[in-house]
Chimera marker file (.cmm) of the C-alpha trace (Angstrom):
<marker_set name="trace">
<marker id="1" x="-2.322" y="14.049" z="52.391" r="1" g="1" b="0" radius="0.5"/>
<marker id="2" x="-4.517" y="10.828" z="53.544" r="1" g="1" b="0" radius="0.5"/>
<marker id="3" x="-3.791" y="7.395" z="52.125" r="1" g="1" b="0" radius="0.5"/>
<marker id="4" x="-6.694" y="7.308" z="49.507" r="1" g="1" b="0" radius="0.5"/>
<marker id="5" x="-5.515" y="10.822" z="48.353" r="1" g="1" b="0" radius="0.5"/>
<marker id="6" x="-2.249" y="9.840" z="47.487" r="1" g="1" b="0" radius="0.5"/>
<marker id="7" x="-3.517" y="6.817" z="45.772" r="1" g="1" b="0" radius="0.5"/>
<marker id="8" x="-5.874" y="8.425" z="43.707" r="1" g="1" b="0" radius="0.5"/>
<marker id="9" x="-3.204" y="10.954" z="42.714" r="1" g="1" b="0" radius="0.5"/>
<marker id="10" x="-0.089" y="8.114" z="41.606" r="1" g="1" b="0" radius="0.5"/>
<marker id="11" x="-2.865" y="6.623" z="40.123" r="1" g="1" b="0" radius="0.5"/>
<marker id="12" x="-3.974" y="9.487" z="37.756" r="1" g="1" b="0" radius="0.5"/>
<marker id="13" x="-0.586" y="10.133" z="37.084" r="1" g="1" b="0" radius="0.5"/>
<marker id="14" x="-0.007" y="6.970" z="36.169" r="1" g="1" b="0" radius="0.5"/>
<marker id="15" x="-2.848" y="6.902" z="33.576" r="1" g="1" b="0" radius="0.5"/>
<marker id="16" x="-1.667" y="10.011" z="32.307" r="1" g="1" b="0" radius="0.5"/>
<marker id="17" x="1.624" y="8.957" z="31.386" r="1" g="1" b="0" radius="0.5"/>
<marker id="18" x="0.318" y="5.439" z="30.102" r="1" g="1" b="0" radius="0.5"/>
<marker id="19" x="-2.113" y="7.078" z="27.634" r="1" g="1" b="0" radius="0.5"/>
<marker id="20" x="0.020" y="9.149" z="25.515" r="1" g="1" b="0" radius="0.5"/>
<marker id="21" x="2.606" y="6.370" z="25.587" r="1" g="1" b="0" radius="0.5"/>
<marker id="22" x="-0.626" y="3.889" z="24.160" r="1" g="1" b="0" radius="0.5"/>
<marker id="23" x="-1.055" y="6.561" z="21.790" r="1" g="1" b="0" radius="0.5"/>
<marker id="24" x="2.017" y="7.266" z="20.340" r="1" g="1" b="0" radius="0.5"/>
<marker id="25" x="2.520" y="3.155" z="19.844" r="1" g="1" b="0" radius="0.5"/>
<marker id="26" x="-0.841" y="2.699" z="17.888" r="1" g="1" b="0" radius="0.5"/>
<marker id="27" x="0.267" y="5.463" z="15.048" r="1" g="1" b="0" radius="0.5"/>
<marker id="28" x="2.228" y="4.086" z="12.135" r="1" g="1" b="0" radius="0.5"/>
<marker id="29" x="6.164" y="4.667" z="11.999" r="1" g="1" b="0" radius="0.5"/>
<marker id="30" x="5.710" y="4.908" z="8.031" r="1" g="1" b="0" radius="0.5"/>
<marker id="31" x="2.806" y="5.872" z="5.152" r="1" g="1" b="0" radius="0.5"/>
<marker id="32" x="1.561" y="2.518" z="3.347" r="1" g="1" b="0" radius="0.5"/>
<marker id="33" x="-1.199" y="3.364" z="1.096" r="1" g="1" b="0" radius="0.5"/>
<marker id="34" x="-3.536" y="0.656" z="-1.115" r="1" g="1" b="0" radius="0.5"/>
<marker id="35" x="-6.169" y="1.233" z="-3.530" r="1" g="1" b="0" radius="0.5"/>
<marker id="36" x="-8.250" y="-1.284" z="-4.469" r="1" g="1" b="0" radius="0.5"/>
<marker id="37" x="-11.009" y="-2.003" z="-7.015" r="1" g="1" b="0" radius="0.5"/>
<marker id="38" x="-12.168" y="-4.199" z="-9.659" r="1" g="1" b="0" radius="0.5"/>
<marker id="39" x="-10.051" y="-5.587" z="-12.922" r="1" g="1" b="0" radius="0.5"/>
<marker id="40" x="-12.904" y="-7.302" z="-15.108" r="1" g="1" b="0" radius="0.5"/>
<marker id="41" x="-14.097" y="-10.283" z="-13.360" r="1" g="1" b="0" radius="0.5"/>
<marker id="42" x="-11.033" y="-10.225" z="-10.703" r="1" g="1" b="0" radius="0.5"/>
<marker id="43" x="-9.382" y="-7.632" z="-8.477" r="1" g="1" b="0" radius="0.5"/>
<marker id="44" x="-6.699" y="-5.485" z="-8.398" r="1" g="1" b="0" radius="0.5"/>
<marker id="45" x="-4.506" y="-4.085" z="-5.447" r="1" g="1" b="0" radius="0.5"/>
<marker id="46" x="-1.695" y="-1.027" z="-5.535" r="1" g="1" b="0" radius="0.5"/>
<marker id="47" x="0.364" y="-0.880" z="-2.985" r="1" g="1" b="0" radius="0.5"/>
<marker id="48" x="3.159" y="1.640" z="-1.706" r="1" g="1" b="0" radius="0.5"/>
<marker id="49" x="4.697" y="1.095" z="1.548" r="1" g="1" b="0" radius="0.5"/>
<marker id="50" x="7.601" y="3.199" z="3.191" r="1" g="1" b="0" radius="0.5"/>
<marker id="51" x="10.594" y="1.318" z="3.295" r="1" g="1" b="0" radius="0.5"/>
<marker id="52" x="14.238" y="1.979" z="3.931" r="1" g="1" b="0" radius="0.5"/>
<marker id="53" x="14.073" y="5.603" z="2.766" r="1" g="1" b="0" radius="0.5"/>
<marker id="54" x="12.201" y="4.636" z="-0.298" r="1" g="1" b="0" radius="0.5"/>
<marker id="55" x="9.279" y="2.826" z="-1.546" r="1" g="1" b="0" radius="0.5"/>
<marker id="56" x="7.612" y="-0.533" z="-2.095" r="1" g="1" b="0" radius="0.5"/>
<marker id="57" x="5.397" y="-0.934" z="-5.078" r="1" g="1" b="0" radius="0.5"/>
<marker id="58" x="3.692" y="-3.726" z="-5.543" r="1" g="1" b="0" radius="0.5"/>
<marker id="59" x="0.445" y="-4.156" z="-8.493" r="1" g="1" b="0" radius="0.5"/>
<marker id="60" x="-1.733" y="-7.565" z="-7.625" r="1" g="1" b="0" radius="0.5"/>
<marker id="61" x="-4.133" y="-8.982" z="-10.162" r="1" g="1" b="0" radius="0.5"/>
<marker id="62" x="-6.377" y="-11.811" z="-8.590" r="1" g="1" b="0" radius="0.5"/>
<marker id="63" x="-8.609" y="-14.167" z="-9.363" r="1" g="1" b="0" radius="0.5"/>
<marker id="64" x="-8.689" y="-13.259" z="-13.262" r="1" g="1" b="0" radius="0.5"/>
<marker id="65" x="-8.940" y="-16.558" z="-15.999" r="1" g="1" b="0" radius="0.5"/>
<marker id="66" x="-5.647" y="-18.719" z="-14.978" r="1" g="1" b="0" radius="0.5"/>
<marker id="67" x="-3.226" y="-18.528" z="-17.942" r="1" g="1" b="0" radius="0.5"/>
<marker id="68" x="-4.507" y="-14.693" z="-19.308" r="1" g="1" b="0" radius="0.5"/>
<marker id="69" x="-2.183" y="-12.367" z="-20.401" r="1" g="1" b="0" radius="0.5"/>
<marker id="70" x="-1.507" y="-9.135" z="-18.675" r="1" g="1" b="0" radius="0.5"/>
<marker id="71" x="0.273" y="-5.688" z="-20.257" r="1" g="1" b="0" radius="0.5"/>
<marker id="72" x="1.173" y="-4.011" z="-16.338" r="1" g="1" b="0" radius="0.5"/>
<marker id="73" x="2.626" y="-0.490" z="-16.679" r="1" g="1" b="0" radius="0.5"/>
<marker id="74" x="4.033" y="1.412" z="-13.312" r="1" g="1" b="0" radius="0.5"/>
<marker id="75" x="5.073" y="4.801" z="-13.272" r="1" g="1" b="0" radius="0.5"/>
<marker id="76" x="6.798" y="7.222" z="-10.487" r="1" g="1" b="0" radius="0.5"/>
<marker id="77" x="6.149" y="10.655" z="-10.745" r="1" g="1" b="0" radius="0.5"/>
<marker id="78" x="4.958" y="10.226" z="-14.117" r="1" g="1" b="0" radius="0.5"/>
<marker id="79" x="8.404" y="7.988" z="-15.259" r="1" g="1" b="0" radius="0.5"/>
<marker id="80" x="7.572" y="4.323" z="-16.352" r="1" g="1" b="0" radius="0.5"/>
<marker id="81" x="9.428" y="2.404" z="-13.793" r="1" g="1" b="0" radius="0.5"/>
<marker id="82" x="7.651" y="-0.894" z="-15.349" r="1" g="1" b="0" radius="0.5"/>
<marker id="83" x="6.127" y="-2.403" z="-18.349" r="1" g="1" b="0" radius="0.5"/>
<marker id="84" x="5.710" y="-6.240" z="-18.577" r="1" g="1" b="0" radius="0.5"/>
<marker id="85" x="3.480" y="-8.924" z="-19.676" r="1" g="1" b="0" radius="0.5"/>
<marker id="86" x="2.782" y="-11.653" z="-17.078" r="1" g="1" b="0" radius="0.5"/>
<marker id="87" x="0.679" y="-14.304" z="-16.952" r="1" g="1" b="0" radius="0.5"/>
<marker id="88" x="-2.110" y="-15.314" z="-14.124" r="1" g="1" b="0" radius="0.5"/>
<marker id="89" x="-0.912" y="-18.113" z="-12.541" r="1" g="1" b="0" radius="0.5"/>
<marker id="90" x="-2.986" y="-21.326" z="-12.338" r="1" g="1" b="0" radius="0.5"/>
<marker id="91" x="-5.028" y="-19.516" z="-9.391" r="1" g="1" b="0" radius="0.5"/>
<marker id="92" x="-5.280" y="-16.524" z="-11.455" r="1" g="1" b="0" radius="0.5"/>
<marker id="93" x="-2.982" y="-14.317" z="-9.946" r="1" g="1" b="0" radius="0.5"/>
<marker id="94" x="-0.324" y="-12.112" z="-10.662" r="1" g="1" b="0" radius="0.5"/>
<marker id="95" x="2.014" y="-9.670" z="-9.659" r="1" g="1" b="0" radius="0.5"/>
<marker id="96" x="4.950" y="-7.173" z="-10.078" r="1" g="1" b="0" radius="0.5"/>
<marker id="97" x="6.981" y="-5.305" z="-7.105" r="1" g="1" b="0" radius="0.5"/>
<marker id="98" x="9.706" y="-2.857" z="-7.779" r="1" g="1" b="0" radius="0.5"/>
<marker id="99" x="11.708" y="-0.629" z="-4.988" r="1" g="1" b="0" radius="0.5"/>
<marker id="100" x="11.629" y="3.108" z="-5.533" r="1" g="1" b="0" radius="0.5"/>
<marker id="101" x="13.901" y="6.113" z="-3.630" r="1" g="1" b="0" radius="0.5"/>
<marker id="102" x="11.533" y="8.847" z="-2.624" r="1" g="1" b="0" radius="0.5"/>
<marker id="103" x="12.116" y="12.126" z="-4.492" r="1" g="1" b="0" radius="0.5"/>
<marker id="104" x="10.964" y="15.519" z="-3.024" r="1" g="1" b="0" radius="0.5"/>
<marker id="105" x="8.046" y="16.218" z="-2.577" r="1" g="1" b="0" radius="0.5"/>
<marker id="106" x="5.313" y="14.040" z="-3.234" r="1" g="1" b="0" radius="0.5"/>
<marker id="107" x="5.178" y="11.464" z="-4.797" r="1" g="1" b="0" radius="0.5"/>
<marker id="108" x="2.870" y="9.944" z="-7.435" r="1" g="1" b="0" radius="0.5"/>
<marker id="109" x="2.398" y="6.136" z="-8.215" r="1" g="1" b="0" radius="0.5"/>
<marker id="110" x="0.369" y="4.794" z="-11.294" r="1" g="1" b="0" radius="0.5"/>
<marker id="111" x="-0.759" y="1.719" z="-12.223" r="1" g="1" b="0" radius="0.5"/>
<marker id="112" x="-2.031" y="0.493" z="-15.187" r="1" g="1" b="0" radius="0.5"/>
<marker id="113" x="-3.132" y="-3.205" z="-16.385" r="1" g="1" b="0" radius="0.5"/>
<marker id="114" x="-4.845" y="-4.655" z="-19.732" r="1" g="1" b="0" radius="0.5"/>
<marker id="115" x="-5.528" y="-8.276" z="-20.502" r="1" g="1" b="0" radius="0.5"/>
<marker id="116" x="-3.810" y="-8.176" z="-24.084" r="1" g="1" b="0" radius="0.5"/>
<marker id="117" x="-6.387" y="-9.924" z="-26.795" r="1" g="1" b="0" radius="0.5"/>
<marker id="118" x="-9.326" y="-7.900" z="-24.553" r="1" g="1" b="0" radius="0.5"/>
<marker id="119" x="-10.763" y="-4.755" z="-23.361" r="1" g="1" b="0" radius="0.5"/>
<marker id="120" x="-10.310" y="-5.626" z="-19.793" r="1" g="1" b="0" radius="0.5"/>
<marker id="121" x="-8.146" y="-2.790" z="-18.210" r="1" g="1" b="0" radius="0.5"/>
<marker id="122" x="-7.829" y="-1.183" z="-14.918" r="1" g="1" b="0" radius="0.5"/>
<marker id="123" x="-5.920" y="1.457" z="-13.218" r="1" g="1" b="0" radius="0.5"/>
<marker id="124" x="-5.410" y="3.315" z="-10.133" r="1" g="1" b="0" radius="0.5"/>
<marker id="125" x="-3.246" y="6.315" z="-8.714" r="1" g="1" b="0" radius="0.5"/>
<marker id="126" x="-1.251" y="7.012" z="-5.286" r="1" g="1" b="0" radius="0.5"/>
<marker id="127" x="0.207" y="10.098" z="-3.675" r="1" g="1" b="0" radius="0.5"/>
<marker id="128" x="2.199" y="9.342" z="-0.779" r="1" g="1" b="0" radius="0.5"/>
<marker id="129" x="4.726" y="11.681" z="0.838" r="1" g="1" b="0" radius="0.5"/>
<link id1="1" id2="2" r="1" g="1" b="0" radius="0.2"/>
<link id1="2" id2="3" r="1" g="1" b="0" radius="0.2"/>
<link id1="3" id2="4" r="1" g="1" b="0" radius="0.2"/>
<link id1="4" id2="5" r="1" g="1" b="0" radius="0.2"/>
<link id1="5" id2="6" r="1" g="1" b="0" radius="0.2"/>
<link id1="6" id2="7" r="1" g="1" b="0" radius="0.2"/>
<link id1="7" id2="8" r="1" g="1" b="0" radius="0.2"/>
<link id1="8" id2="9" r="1" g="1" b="0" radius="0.2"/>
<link id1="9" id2="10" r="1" g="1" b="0" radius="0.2"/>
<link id1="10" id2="11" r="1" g="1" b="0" radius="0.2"/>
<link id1="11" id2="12" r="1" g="1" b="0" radius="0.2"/>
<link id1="12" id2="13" r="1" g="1" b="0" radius="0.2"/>
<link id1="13" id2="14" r="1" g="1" b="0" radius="0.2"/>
<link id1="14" id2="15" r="1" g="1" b="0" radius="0.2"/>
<link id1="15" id2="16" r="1" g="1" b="0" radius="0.2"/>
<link id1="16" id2="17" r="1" g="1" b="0" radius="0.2"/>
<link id1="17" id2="18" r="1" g="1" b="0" radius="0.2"/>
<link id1="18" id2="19" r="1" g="1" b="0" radius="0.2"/>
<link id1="19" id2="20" r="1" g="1" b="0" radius="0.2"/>
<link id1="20" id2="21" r="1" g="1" b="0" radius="0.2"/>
<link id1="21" id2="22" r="1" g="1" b="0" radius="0.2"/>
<link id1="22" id2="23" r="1" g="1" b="0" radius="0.2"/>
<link id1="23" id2="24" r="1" g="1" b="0" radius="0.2"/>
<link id1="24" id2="25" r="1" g="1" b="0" radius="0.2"/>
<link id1="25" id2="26" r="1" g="1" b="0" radius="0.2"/>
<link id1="26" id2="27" r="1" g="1" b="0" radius="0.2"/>
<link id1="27" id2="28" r="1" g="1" b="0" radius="0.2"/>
<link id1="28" id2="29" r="1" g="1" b="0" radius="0.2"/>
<link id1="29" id2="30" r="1" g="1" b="0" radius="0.2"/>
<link id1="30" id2="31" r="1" g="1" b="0" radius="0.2"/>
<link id1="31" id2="32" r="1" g="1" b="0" radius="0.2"/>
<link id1="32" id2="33" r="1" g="1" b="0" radius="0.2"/>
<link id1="33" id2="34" r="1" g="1" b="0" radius="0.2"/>
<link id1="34" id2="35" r="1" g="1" b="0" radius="0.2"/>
<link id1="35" id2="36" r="1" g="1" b="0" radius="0.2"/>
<link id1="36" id2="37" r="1" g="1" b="0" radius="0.2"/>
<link id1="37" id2="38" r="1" g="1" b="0" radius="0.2"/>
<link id1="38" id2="39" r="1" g="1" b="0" radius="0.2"/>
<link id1="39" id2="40" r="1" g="1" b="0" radius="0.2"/>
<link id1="40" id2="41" r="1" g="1" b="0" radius="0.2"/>
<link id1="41" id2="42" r="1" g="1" b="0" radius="0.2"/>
<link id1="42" id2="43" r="1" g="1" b="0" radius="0.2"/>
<link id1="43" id2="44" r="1" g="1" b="0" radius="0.2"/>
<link id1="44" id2="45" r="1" g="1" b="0" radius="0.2"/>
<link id1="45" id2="46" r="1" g="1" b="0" radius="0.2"/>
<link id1="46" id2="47" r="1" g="1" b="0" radius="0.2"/>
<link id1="47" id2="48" r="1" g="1" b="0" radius="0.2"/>
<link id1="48" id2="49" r="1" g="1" b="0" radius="0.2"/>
<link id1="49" id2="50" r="1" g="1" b="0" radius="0.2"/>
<link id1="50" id2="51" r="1" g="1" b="0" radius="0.2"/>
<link id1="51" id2="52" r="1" g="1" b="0" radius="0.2"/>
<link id1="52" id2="53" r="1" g="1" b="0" radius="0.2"/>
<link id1="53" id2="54" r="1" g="1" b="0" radius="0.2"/>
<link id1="54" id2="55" r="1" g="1" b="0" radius="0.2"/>
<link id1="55" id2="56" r="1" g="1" b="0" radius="0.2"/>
<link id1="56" id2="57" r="1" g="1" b="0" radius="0.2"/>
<link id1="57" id2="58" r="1" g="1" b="0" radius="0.2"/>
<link id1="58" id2="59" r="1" g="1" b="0" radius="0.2"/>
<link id1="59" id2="60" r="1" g="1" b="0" radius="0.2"/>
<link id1="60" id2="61" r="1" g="1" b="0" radius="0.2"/>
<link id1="61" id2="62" r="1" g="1" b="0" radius="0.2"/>
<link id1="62" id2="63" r="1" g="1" b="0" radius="0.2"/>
<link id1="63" id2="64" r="1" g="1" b="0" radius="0.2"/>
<link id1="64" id2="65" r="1" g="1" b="0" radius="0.2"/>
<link id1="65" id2="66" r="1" g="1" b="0" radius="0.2"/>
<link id1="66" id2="67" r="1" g="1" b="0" radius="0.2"/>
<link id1="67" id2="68" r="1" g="1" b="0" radius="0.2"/>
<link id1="68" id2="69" r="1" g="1" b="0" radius="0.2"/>
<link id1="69" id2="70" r="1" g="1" b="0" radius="0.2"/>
<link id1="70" id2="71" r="1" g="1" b="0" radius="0.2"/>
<link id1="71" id2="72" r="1" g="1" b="0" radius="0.2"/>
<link id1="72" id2="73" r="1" g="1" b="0" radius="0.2"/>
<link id1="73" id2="74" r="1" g="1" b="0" radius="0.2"/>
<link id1="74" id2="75" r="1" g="1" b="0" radius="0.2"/>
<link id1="75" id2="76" r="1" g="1" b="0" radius="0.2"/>
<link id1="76" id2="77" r="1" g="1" b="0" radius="0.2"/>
<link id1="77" id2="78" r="1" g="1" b="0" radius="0.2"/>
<link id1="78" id2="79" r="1" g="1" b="0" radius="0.2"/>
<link id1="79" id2="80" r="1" g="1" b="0" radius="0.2"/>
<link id1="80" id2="81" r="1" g="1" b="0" radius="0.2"/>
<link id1="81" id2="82" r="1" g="1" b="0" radius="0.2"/>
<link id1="82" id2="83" r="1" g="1" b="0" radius="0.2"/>
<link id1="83" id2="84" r="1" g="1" b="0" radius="0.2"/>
<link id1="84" id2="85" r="1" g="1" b="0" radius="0.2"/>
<link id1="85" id2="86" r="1" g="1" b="0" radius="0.2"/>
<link id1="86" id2="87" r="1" g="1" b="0" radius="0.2"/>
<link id1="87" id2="88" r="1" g="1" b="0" radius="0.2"/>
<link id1="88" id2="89" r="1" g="1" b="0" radius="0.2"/>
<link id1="89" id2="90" r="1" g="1" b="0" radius="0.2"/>
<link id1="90" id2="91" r="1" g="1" b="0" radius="0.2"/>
<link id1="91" id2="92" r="1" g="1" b="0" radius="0.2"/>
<link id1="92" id2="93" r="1" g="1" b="0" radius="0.2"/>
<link id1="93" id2="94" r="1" g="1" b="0" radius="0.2"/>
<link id1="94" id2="95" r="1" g="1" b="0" radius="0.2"/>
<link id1="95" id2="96" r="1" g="1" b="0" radius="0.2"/>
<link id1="96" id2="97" r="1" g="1" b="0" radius="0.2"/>
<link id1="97" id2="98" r="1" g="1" b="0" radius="0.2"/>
<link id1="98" id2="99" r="1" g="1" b="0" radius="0.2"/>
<link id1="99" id2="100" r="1" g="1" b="0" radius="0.2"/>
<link id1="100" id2="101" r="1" g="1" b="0" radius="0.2"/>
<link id1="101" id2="102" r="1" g="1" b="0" radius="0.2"/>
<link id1="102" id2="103" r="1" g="1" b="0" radius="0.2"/>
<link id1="103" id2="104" r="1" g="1" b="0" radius="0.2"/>
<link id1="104" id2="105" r="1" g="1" b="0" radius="0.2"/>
<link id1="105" id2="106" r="1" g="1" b="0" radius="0.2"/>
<link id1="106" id2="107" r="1" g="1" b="0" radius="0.2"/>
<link id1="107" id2="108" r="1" g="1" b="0" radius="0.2"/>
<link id1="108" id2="109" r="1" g="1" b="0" radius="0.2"/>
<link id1="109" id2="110" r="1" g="1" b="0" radius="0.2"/>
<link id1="110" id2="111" r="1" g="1" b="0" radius="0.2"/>
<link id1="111" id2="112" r="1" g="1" b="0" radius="0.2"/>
<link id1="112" id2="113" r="1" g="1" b="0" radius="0.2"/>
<link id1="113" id2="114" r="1" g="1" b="0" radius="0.2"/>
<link id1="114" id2="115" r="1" g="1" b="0" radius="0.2"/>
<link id1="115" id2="116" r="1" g="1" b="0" radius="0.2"/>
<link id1="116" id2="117" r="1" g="1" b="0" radius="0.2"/>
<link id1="117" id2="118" r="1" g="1" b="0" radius="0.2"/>
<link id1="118" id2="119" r="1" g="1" b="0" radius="0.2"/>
<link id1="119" id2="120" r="1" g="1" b="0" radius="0.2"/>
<link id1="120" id2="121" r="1" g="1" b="0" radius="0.2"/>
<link id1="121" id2="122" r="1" g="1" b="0" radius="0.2"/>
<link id1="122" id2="123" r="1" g="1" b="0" radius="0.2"/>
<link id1="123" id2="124" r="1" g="1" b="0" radius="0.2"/>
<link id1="124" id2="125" r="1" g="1" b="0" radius="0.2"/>
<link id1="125" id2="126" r="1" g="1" b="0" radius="0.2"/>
<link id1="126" id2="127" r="1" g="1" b="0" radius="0.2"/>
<link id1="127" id2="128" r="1" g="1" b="0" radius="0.2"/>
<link id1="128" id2="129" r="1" g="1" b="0" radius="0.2"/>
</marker_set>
């Protein structure tokens, strides 16, 4: 075998073990999922991310009238894990996070906000598992 010969060959090999290695790096270690969509005038965001053997849930309410009012629900697998009312900060934001163990099979997140005095409401749903 000539020089170029074995230099093309440690250098295919060499691509073929860094590719599946490049490959294997870009693919998430866990299943976040979002959904995102409109909440009146603002937006809203649900998020579940994998963590620690369980779940992160977090419902975010932006840029709605500073100081409003906000009924949020969350449920897991159809159990209310949540209910508060929470106020839009002075940007208009707000918030709530709660940590959840992961049952079998999958499971189901839902989200549910309403600007109390209005009919301003949104929702969303996420299977993750």
């Amino acid at each position: 075998m000539n020089t170029i010969t074995r230099t093309a060959a440690g250098l295919g090999t060499a691509l073929a073990l860094a590719v599946p290695t490049a490959l294997v790096a870009a693919a998430p270690a866990h299943a976040d999922v979002e959904r995102r969509g409109a909440c009146g005038a603002g937006q809203y965001e649900l998020s579940v991310d994998r963590e620690d053997g369980g779940y992160e849930v977090s419902a975010d309410i932006d840029r709605v009238a500073p100081g409003s009012r906000w009924r949020v629900v969350l449920r897991h697998d159809g159990q209310r894990i949540a209910r508060v009312v929470r106020r839009a900060d002075h940007e208009g934001d707000l918030d709530v996070d709660r940590q959840r163990p992961n049952t079998s099979g999958r499971d189901v997140f839902r989200f549910r906000a309403k600007r109390l005095g209005h009919s301003t409401s949104c929702s969303a749903r996420v299977s993750v598992g």
